[in-house]
TORBA-14954 format. One record per atom (N, C-alpha, C): x, y, z. Coordinates in steps of 0.02 Angstrom, whole numbers, plus 50000, padded with zeros to 5 digits. Each point is the difference from the previous one (the first is absolute). Example, Ala and Ser with C-alpha at 12.3 -4.5 7.8 and 13.67 -1.06 7.14 Angstrom:
506604971650390 499555005950000 500455006050000 499825005349964 500425005950003 499615005550037 
***
This chain:
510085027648038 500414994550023 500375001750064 500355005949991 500135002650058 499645000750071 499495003549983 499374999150049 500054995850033 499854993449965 499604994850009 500604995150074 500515001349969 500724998450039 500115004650048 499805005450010 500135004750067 499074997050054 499714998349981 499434998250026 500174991750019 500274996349950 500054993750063 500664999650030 500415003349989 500725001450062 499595002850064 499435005749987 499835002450058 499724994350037 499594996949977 499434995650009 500454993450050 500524998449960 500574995750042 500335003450064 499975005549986 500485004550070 499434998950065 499365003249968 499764999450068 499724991450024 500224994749971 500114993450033 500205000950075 500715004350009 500075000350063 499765001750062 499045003849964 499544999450057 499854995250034 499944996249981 499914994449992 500344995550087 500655001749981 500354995850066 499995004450032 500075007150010 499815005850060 499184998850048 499534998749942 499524998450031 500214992850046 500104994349970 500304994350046 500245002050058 500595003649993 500555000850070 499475001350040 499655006249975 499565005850070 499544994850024 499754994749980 499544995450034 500174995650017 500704997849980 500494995050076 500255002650042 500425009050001 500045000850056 499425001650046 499535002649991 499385000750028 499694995350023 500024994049977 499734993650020 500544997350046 500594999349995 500204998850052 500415004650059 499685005249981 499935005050062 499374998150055 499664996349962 499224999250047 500304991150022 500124996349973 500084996250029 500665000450050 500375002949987 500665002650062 499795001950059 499625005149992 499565003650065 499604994850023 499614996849961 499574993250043 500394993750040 500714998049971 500284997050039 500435003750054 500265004249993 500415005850051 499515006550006 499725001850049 499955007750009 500285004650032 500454997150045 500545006250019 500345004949975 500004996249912 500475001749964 499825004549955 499155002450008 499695001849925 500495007549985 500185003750051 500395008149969 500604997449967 500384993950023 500475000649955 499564994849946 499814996449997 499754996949919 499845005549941 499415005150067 499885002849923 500455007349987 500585000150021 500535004149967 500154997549946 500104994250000 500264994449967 499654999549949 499344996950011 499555000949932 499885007349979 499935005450033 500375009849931 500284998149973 500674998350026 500654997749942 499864997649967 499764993250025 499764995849917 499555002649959 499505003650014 499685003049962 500045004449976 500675003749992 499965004949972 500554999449938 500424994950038 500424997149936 499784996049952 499324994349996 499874999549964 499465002849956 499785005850030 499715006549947 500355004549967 500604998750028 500515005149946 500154995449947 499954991250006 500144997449950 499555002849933 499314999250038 499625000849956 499815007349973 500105004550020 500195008049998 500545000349931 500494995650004 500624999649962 499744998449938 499534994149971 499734994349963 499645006449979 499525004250014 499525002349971 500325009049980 500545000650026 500255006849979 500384995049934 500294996249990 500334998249935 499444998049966 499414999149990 499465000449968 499785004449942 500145005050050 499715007649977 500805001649967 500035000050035 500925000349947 500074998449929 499814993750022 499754997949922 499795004249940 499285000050041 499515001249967 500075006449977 500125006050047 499955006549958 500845004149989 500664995250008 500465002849972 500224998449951 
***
């Protein structure tokens, strides 16, 4: 029973792949469309999109270490 309850808490934690994957393909997507309407600008855009991308992989970094958390403590 126990088990069974540390396996779908995990199973719910990593949901938050879920919107990490989302973010990284809106900022990315509109990193390409930013640069297509402005290109002067692409060094600072894509500083801009690291940041974003890296914050929302720590979301998901976060989501999948409480997973395992779960699962094997």
């Amino acid at each position: 029973m126990l088990a069974a309850a540390k396996y779908i808490g995990a199973g719910l934690a990593c949901s938050g792949l879920i919107g990490a994957g989302a973010g990284i393909g809106l900022i990315f997507s509109s990193l390409i469309a930013s640069t297509a309407r402005n290109p002067q600008v692409r060094g600072q855009l894509f500083t801009f999109a690291i940041l974003g991308f890296a914050l929302a992989e720590a979301t998901g970094l976060f989501s999948l270490m409480i997973a395992f958390l779960l699962l094997y403590s």
